[in-house]
C-alpha positions in Angstrom: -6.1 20.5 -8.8 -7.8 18.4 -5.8 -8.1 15.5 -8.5 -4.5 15.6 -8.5 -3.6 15.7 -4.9 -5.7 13.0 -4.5 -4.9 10.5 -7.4 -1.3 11.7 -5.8 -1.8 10.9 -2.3 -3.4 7.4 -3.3 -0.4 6.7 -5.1 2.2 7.4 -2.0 0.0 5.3 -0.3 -0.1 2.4 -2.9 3.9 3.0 -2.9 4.7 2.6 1.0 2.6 -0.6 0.2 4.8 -1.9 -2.6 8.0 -0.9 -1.0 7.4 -2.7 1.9 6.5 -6.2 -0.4 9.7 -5.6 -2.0 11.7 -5.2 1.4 10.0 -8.3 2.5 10.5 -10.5 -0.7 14.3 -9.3 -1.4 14.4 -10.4 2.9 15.7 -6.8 4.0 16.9 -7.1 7.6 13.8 -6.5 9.2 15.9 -4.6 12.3 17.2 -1.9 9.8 15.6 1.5 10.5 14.8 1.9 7.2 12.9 -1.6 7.2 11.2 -0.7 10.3 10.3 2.9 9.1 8.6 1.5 5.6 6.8 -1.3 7.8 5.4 1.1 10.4 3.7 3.4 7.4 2.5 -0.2 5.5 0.7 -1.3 8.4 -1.9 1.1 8.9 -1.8 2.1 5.2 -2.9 -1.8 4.5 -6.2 -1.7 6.7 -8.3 -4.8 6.9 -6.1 -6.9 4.3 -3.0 -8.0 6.3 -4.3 -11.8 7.5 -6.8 -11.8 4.7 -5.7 -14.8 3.2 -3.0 -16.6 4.7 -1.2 -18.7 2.2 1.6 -20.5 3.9 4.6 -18.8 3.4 5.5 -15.2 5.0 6.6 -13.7 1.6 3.8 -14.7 -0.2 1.3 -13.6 2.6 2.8 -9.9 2.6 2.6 -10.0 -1.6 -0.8 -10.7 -1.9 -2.4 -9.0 1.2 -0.2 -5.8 0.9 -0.5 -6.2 -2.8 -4.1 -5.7 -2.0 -4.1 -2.9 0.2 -2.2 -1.1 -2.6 -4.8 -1.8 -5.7 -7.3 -0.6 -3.1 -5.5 2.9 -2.3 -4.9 3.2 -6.7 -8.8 1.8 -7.0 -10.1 4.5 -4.1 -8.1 7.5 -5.0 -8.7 6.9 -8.5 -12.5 6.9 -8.2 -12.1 10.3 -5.8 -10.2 12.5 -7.9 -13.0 11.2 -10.9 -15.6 12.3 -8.8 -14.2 15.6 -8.1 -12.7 16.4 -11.3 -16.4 16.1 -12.2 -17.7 19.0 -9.7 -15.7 21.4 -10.9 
């Protein structure tokens, strides 16, 4: 059961990452509440990888750093839930 909260909470993480790469590349207005609600749960949620590689081009920039954050949060909760599935 804690193997599954976790895997589950990685993947809301990894989601609010995604969503917001797809609000960016689709160029959601950026003033929408929605916009802003997504981007202000993406931020933290995406650590030490926004600015991590800056590639010229906005769009691209959120895709691969965010992209990123949201691999790590699959990757990390993945290994978790492995490790206490394996406790109990």
């Amino acid at each position: 059961m804690a193997a599954r909260v976790i895997r589950l909470i990685g993947t809301v993480f990894a989601a609010f990452e995604v969503l917001y790469i797809l609000l960016v590349l689709f160029n959601a207005n950026p003033d929408n509440p929605f916009f802003v609600l997504v981007r202000q749960l993406a931020e933290p949620l995406a650590l030490w990888f926004p600015g991590l590689f800056q590639l010229g081009s906005q769009p691209l920039d959120v895709l691969v750093n965010y992209g990123l954050a949201a691999v790590f949060w699959l990757l990390v909760a993945g290994l978790l839930a492995r490790v206490v599935s394996r406790r109990h």
